[in-house]
C-alpha positions as CSV (number, residue, x, y, z in Angstrom):
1,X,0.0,0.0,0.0
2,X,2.6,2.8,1.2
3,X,4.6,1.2,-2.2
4,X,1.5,2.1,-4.5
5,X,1.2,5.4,-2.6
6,X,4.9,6.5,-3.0
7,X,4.6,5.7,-6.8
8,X,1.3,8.2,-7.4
9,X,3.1,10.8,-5.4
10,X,6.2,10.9,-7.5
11,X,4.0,10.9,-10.5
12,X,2.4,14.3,-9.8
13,X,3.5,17.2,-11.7
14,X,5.6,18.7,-9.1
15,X,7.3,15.4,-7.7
16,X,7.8,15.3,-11.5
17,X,9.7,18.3,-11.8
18,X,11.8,17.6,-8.5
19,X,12.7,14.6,-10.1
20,X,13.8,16.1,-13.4
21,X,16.0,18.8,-11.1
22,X,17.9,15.8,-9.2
23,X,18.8,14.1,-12.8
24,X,19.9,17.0,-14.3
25,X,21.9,18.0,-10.9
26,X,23.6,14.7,-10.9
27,X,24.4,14.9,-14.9
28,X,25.6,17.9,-14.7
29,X,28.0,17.3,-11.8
30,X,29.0,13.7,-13.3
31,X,30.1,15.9,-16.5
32,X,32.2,18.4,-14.2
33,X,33.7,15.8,-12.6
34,X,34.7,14.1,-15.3
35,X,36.0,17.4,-17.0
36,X,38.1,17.7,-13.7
37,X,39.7,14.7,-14.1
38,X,40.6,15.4,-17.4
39,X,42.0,18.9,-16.8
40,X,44.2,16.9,-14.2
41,X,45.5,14.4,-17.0
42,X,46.2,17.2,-20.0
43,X,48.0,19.5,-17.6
44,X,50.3,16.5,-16.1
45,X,51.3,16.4,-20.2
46,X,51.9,19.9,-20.1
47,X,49.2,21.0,-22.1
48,X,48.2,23.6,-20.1
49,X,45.8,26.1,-21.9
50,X,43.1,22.9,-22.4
51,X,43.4,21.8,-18.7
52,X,42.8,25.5,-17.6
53,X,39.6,26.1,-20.4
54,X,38.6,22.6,-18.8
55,X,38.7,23.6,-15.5
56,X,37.2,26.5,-15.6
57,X,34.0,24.5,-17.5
58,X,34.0,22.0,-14.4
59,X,34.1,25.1,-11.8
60,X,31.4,27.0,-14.2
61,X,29.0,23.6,-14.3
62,X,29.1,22.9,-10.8
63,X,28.3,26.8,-10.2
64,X,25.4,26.5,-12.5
65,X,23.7,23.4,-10.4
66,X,24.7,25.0,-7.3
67,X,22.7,28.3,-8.5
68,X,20.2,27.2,-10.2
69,X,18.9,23.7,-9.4
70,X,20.1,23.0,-5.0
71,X,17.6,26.4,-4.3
72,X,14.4,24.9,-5.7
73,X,15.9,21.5,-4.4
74,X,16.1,22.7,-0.8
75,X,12.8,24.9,-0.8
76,X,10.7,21.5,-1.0
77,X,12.8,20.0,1.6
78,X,11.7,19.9,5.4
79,X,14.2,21.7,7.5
80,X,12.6,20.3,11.1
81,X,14.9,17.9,11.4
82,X,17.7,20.6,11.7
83,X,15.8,21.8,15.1
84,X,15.7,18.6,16.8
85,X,17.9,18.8,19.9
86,X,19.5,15.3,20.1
87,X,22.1,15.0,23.3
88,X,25.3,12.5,23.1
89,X,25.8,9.7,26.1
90,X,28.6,7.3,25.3
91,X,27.9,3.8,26.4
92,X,30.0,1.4,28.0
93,X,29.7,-0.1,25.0
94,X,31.4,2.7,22.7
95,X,34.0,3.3,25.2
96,X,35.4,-0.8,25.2
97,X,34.6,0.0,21.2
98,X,36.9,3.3,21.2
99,X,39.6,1.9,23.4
100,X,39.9,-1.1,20.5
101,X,40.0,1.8,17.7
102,X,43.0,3.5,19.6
103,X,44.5,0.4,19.6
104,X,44.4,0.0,16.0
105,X,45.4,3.6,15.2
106,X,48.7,2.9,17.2
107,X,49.5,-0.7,15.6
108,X,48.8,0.9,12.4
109,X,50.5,3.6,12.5
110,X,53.6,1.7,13.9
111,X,53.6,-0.8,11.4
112,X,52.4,0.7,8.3
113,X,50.5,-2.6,7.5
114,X,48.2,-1.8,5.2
115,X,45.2,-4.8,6.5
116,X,45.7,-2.9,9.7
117,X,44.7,0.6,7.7
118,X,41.7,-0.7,6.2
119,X,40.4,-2.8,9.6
120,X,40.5,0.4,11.3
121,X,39.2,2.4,8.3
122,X,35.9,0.4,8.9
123,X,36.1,0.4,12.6
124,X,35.6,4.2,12.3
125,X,33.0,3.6,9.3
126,X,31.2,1.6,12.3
127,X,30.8,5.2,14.3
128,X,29.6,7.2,11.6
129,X,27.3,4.7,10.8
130,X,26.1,4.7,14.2
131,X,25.6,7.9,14.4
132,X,23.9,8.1,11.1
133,X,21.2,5.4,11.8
134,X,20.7,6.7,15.0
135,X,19.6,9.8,14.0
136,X,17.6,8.6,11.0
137,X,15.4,6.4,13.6
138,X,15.3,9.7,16.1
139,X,13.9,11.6,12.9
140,X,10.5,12.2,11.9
141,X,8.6,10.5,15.2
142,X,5.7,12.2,16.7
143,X,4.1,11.2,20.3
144,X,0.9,11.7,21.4
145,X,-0.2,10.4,25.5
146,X,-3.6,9.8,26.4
147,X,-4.4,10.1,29.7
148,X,-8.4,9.3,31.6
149,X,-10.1,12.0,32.6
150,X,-10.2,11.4,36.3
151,X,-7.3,9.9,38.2
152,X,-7.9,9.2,41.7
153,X,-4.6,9.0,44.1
154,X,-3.2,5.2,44.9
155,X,-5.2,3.6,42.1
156,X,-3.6,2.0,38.8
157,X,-4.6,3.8,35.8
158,X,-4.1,2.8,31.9
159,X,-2.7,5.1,29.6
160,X,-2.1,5.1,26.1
161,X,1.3,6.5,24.5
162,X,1.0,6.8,20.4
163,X,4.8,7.0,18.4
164,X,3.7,8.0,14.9
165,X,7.2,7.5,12.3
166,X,6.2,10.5,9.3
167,X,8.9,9.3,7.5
168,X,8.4,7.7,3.6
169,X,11.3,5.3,3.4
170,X,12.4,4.1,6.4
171,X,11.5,2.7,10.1
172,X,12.3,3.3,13.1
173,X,13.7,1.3,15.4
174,X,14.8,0.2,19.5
175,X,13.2,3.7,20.7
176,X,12.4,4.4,24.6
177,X,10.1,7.1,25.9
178,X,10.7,8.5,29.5
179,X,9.2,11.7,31.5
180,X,11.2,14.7,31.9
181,X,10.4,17.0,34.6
182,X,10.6,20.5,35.6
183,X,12.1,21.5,39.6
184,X,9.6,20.9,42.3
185,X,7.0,19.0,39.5
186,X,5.8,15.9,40.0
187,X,5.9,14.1,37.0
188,X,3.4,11.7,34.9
189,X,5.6,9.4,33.2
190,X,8.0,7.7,35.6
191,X,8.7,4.6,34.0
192,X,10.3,4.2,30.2
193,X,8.1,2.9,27.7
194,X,10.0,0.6,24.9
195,X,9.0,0.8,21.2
196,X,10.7,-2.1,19.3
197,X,9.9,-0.9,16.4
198,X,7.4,1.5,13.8
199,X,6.8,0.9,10.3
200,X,7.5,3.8,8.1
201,X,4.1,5.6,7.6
202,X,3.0,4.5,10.5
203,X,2.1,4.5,14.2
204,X,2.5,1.8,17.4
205,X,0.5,2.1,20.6
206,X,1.2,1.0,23.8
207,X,-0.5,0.9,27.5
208,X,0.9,2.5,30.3
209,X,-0.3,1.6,33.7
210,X,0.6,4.4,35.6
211,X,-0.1,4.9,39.8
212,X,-0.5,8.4,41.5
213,X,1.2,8.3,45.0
214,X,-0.9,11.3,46.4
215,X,-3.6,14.5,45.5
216,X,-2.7,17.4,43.5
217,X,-1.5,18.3,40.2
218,X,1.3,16.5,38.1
219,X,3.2,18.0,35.6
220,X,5.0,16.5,32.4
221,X,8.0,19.6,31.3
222,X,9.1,17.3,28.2
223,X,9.6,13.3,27.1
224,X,12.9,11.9,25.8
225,X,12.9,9.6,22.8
226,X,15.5,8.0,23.3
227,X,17.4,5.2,21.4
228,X,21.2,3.4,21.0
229,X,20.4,1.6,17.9
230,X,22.3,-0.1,15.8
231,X,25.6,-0.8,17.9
232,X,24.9,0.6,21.0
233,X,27.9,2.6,21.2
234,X,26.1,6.1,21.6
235,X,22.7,6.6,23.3
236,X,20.8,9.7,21.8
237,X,18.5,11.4,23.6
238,X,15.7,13.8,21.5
239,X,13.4,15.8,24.0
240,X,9.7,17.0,22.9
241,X,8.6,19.7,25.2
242,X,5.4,19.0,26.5
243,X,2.6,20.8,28.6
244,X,0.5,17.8,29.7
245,X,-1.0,18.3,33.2
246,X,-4.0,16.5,35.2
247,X,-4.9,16.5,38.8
248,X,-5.2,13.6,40.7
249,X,-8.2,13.2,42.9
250,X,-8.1,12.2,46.5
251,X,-8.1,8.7,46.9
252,X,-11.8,7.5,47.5
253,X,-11.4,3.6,48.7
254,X,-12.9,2.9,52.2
255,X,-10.1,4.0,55.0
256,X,-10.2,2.5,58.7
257,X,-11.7,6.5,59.8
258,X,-14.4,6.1,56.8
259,X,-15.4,2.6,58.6
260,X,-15.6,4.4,62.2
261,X,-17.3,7.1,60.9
262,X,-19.9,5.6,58.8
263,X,-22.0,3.8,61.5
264,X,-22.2,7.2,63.4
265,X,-22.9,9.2,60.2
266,X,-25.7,6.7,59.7
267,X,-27.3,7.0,63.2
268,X,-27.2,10.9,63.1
269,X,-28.8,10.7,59.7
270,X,-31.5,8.8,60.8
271,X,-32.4,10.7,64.1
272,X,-32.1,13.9,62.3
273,X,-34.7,12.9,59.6
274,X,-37.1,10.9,61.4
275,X,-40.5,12.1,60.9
276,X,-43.8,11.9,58.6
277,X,-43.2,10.5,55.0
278,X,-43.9,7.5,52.6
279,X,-40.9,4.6,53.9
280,X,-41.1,3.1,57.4
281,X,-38.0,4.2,59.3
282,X,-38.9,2.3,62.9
283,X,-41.0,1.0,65.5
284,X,-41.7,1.9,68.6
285,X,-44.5,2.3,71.8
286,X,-46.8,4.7,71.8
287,X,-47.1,7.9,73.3
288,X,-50.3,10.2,74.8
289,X,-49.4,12.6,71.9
290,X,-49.6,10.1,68.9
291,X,-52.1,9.9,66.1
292,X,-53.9,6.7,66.1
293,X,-53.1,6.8,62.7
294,X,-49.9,6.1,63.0
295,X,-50.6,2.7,65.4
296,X,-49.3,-0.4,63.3
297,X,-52.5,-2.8,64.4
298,X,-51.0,-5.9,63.6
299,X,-47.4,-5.0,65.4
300,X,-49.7,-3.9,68.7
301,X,-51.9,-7.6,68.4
302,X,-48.8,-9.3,68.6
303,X,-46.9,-7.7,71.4
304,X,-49.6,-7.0,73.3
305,X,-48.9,-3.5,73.7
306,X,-49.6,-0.2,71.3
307,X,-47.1,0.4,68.7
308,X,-46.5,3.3,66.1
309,X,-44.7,3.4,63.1
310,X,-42.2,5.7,62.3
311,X,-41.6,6.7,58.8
312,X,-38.3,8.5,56.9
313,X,-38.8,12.2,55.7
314,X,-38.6,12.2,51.8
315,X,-35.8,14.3,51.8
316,X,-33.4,11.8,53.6
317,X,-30.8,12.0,51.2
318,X,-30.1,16.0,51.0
319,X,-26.8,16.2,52.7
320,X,-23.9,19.3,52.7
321,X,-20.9,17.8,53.0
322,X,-18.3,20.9,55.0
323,X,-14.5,20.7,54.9
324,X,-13.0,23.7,56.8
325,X,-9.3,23.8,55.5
326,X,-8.8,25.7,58.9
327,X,-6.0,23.9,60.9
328,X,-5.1,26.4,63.7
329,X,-2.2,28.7,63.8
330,X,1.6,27.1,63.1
331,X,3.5,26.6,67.4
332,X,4.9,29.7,68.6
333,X,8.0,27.9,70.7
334,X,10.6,29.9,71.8
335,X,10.9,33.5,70.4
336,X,12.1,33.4,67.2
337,X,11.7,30.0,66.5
338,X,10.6,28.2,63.5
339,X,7.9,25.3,64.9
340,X,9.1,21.9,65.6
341,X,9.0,19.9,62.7
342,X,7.3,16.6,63.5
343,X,4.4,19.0,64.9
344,X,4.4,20.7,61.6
345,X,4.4,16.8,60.2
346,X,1.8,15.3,62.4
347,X,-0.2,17.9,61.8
348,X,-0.4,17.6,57.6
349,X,-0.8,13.9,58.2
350,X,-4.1,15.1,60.1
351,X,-5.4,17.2,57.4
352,X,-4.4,15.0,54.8
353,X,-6.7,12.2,56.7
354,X,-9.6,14.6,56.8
355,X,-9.5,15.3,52.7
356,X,-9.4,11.7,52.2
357,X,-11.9,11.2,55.0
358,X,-14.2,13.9,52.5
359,X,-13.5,11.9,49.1
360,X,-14.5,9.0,50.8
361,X,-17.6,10.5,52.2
362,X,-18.6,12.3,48.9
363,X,-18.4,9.4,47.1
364,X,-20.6,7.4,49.2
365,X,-22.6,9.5,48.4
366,X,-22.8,9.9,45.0
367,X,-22.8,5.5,45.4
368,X,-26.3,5.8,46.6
369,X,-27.4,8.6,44.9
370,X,-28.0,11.2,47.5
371,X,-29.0,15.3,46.6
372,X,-25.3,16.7,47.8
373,X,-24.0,19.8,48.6
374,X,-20.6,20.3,49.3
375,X,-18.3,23.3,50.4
376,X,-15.1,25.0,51.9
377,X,-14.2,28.2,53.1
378,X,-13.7,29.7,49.1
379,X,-15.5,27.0,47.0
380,X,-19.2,25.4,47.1
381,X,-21.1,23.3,44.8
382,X,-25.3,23.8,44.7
383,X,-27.4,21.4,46.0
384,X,-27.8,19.0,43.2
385,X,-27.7,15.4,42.5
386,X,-24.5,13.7,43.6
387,X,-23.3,12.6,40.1
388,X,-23.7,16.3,38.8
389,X,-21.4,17.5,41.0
390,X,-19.0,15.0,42.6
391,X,-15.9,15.5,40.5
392,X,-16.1,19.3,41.0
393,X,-16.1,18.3,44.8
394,X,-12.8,15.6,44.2
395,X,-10.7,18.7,42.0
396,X,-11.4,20.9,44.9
397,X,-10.4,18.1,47.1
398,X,-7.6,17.7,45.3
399,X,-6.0,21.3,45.6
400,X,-6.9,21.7,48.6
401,X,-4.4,23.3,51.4
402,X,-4.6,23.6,55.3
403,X,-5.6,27.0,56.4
404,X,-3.5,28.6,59.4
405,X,-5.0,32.3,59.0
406,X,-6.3,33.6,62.2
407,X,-9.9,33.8,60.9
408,X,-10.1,30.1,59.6
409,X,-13.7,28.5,60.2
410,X,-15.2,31.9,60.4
411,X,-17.4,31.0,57.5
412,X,-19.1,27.7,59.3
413,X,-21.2,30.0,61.2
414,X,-22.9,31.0,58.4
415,X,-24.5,27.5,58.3
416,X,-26.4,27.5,61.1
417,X,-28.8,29.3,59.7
418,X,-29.7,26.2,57.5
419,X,-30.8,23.8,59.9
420,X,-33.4,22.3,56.7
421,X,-30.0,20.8,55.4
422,X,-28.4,18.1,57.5
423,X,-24.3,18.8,57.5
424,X,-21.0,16.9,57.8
425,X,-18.8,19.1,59.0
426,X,-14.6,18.2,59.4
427,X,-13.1,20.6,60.8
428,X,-10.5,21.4,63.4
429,X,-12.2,24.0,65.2
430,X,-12.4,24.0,69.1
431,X,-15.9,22.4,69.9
432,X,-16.7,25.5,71.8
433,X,-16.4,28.1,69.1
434,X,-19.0,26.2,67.2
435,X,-22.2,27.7,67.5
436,X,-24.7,26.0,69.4
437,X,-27.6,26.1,66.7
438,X,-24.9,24.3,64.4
439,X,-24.9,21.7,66.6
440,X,-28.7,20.5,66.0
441,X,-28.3,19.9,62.2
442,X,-25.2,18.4,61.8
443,X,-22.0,15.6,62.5
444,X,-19.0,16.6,63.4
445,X,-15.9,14.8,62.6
446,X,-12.8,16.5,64.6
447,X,-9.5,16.3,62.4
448,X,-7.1,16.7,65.6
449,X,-9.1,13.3,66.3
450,X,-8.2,11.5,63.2
């Protein structure tokens, strides 16, 4: 197919044309060379005005291509090639390989023997060849790296990583991809990725299962192709800048606080909404203030004693989920100071429990298809279904950082005015700057406790 494809294209009018130029370069220069050579014969018989008129034709011929034909030869040529930046390693390899050429130059050069001329002539052919290939192979490759949309922290992931080879004739080869990364950046890519080999033309694809250690953003600054085919004497290196970025969510699976938690979040939930609706939430005896309505007959004839049923509010499910980013001020110590570091330690560990503790939460949620709210101190979500806006929750989640300011968990006493809403509330607040109306409508997880 590419075969069929090559032969149209050099068929077209211009390909035509190009290809007239080349034959008519390489005549031209073939009849100044051999004009050359015979300049040099006349004038070793002494015949000195032909050898000078011949000459000056070889000179004037090879002006005349280099004029005329190389400028319309190099405007249809790609120049990208020129801009690739390709770095030099030496391999163990190369350096046993140029320790044996050295050797040769010296026994040649000692001798004189003329085998010994010509085995080293190729041992240095070998390099340039090397270096030749191994740029030809570097040449012309495009990558492209899929990544899925939302990455959650400690979970493996597939990617896809696409090498296209743009070139006509020839493959490429023995190529390895690996992540380059800026100062401070966490990077994507942290394993190599090995191509064996592309088809000219053509394009290979290859998974990449990559893991995310922890939240926040991740940064890829550039990849490396890099290669040492053929001989492995030389390993080039050619960098792509690249400005591929995604944010890993919290991690969301159940965590030893989540499994605490839960049982407790479940009780509070259901003593918060208990009241008149269509689903039975209890049993239990009746009270002077009771409508008879409510008396479960067949419950009472059993027992022996009158029993009324309990049913769960319609709304059940409408939750705010709170994180206050608010960790208290950094420890003084002495004057002057900095604060010690394994309080400085202990306490991220804390807040880095509570976000998890949130995803984990949020996306319980969103399992059972609650109506959730969910907000911080600068960020909050409406009240909508779960699925609508849980992943605008995680990337909030995900940026998240602790809060020392003075006036951290000021905005949680705007809430109590919402007591329709039941609330889950983390927060390192002390319990008795919370305002007491808060305390009717909502669970409290503490993160010095976690």
């Amino acid at each position: 197919m590419h075969d069929s494809v090559t032969t149209r294209r050099l068929f077209r009018a211009p390909e035509r044309a190009a290809l007239r130029n080349f034959l008519v370069a390489i005549l031209a220069l073939s009849f100044a060379l051999a004009l050359a050579l015979f300049s040099a014969a006349v004038a070793s018989q002494g015949r000195l005005l032909l050898a000078a008129i011949t000459g000056v034709g070889a000179l004037a011929l090879a002006a005349w291509v280099g004029i005329t034909i190389v400028p319309s030869m190099a405007r249809r040529t790609s120049l990208r090639w020129i801009a690739y930046q390709i770095d030099y390693k030496l391999t163990r390899d190369g350096m046993i390989y140029l320790f044996g050429v050295l050797i040769l130059v010296l026994a040649a050069v000692n001798t004189g023997n003329n085998l010994l001329f010509v085995i080293l002539g190729c041992a240095l052919a070998g390099i340039l060849i090397s270096g030749v290939l191994s740029r030809a192979v570097l040449t012309g490759v495009e990558l492209k790296f899929d990544l899925p949309e939302h990455i959650f922290a400690e979970q493996p992931v597939l990617a896809e990583m696409e090498l296209r080879n743009a070139k006509q004739l020839w493959p490429s080869f023995s190529l390895r991809v690996l992540g380059e990364s800026a100062d401070n950046d966490e990077q994507i890519l942290t394993r190599p990725v090995f191509f064996p080999y592309i088809p000219r033309q053509s394009s290979t694809r290859q998974k990449v299962e990559l893991r995310f250690g922890h939240r926040g953003v991740y940064r890829q600054a550039a990849f490396a192709i890099r290669t040492r085919f053929p001989f492995g004497f030389f390993e080039k290196t050619r960098r792509i800048d690249s400005s591929s970025e995604i944010v890993v969510y919290p991690p969301v699976g159940p965590t030893e606080q989540f499994y605490e938690v839960l049982p407790l979040l479940t009780g509070e939930m259901s003593s918060y909404f208990r009241g008149r609706g269509v689903e039975l939430h209890s049993l239990r005896e009746y009270v002077p203030s009771d409508s008879a309505r409510s008396v479960d007959w067949k419950v009472t004839a059993k027992s022996g004693q009158l029993m009324v049923r309990e049913f769960a509010r319609e709304d059940e499910r409408r939750v705010m989920l709170v994180l206050d980013p608010f960790v208290g001020p950094a420890s003084a110590g002495p004057a002057g100071a900095r604060p010690a570091s394994d309080h400085v330690v202990a306490r991220h560990a804390r807040f880095e429990r509570a976000v998890s503790l949130a995803a984990c939460i949020a996306w319980h949620f969103n399992e059972i298809d609650s109506v959730l709210e969910f907000r911080t101190d600068r960020f909050a979500t409406p009240m909508a279904p779960a699925e609508e806006i849980i992943y605008d929750a995680l990337g909030t989640l995900a940026l998240i950082a602790p809060n020392d300011s003075a006036q951290g968990g000021a905005f949680l006493d705007d809430l109590a005015v919402q007591r329709d809403v039941f609330k889950i509330i983390l927060t390192a607040r002390p319990q008795r700057s919370i305002p007491t109306a808060l305390w009717t409508s909502s669970y409290f997880v503490f993160i010095d406790s976690l």
